[in-house]
C-alpha angles and dihedrals in degrees: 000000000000123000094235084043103080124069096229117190108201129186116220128185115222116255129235075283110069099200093061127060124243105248094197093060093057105132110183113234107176137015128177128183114233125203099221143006097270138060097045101140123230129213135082124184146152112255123223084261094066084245122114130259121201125183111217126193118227086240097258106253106144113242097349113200088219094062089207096175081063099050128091099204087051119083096199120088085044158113112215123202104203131167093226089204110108115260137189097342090310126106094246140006133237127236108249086224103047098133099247095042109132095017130099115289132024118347092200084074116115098154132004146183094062127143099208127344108202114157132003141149147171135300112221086251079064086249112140124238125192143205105212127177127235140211127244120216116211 
């Protein structure tokens, strides 16, 4: 796939310097291979609950037939919660109460059926709230 094609989280350790981050500590922690050029996503940030939060794009491909921000075995169209911390051989971990752990799909999965979502935060009540982008018919 191509190499601008993919939404990659990376964990970095701060230099001598503590304003710039060590490149030589990067450790990937999450990569996820993207259709197109478009609809990637875009923010990361730590929730109110310590755990990560990724928005994922649903890949921009304009009614697409697959309908991957529906899908629960599909990471595009989301927004993930991680504990980027590695667990259990694995590069992250997952939140036990996530709400589809121990279901079928992908556990990482906090909110789907989104477009794009591109920004989004925290109430002071701790709710999320997203800015997601649309689609235009002609």
């Amino acid at each position: 796939m191509h190499p601008f094609r993919r939404t990659i989280v990376e964990e970095y350790r701060r230099s001598r310097d503590p304003a710039r981050a060590d490149p030589a500590s990067a450790r990937r922690v999450l990569a996820i291979e993207n259709p197109t050029d478009i609809h990637h996503g875009g923010l990361v940030v730590f929730g109110p609950d310590g755990y990560l939060y990724i928005g994922q794009g649903d890949g921009g491909i304009i009614e697409d037939p697959r309908l991957p921000a529906q899908r629960l075995d599909d990471l595009h169209g989301k927004i993930l919660r991680i504990d980027p911390r590695p667990s259990q051989g694995r590069a992250y971990g997952v939140p036990p109460d996530n709400p589809f752990v121990g279901r079928p799909g992908r556990d990482e999965i906090w909110v789907y059926g989104l477009r794009n979502p591109w920004r989004f935060g925290f109430d002071d009540g701790g709710a999320l709230v997203i800015g997601d982008v649309g689609h235009k018919r002609a």
